[in-house]
C-alpha positions as CSV (number, residue, x, y, z in Angstrom):
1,X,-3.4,-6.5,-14.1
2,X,-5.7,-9.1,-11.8
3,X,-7.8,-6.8,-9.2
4,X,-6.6,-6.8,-5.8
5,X,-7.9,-9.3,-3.1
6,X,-10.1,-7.8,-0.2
7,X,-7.2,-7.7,2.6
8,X,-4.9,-5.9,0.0
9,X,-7.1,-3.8,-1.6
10,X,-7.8,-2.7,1.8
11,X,-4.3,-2.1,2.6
12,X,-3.8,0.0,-0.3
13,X,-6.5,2.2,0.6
14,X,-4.6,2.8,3.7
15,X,-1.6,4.1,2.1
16,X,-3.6,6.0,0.2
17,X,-5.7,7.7,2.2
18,X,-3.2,8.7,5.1
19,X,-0.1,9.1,3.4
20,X,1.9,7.5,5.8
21,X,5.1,5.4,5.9
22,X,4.0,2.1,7.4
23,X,5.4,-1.3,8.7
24,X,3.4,-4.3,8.3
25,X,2.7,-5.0,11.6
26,X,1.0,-1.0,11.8
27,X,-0.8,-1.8,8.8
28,X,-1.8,-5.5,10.0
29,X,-3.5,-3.4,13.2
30,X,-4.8,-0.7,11.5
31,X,-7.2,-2.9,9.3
32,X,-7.4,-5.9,11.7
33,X,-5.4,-8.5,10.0
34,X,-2.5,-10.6,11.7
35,X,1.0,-9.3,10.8
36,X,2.0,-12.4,8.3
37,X,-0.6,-11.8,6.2
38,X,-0.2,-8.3,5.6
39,X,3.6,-8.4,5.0
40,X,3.0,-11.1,2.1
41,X,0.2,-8.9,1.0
42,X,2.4,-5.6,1.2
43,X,5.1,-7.8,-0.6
44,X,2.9,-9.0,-3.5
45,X,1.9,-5.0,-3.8
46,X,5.1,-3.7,-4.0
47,X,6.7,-6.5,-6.6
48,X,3.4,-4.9,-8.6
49,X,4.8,-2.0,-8.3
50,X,1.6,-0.7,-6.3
51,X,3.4,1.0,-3.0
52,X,6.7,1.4,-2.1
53,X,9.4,0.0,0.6
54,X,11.4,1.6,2.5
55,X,13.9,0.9,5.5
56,X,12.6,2.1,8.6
57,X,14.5,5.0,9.6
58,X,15.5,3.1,13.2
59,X,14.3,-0.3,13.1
60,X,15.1,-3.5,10.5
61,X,11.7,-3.5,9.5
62,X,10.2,-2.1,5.9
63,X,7.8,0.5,5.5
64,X,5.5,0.7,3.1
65,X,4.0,4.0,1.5
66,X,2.5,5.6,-1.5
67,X,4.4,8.4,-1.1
68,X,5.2,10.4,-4.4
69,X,3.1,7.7,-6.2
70,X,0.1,8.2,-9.1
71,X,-2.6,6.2,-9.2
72,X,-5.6,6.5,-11.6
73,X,-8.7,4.4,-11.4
74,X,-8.8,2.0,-14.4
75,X,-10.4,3.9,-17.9
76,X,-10.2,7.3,-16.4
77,X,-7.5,9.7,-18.1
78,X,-5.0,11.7,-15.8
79,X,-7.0,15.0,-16.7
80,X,-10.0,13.8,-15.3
81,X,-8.9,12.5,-12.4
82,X,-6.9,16.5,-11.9
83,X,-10.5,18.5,-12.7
């Protein structure tokens, strides 16, 4: 898998470290990106299979999320990353 660019990695690390359901645009603010940018981003990530999307519980938008999600950092094994 090719390493994540700046802007996304950045992203991820977002959804990784607050837990939260997201749109794009709260994403785009939170690491000072325009909106467009992170939604393609967010897109590429998920068709990785790196976050997920969801509908927004009251708007048409997607949000975006870790949520429920494993990640382990490249040539660790699951039991170290649980010690």
């Amino acid at each position: 898998m090719k390493p994540l660019v700046p802007n996304n990695r950045a992203m991820w690390e977002l959804l990784f470290t607050t837990g939260e359901k997201l749109t794009a645009a709260e994403v785009a603010d939170r690491v000072g990106i325009e909106s467009m940018t992170a939604f393609w981003g967010l897109q590429n990530m998920a068709r990785r299979g790196l976050i997920k999307t969801q509908p927004h519980p009251t708007s048409r938008y997607l949000t975006y999320s870790v949520d429920g999600m494993c990640m382990v950092p490249r040539g660790m094994h699951l039991a170290e990353v649980q010690a």
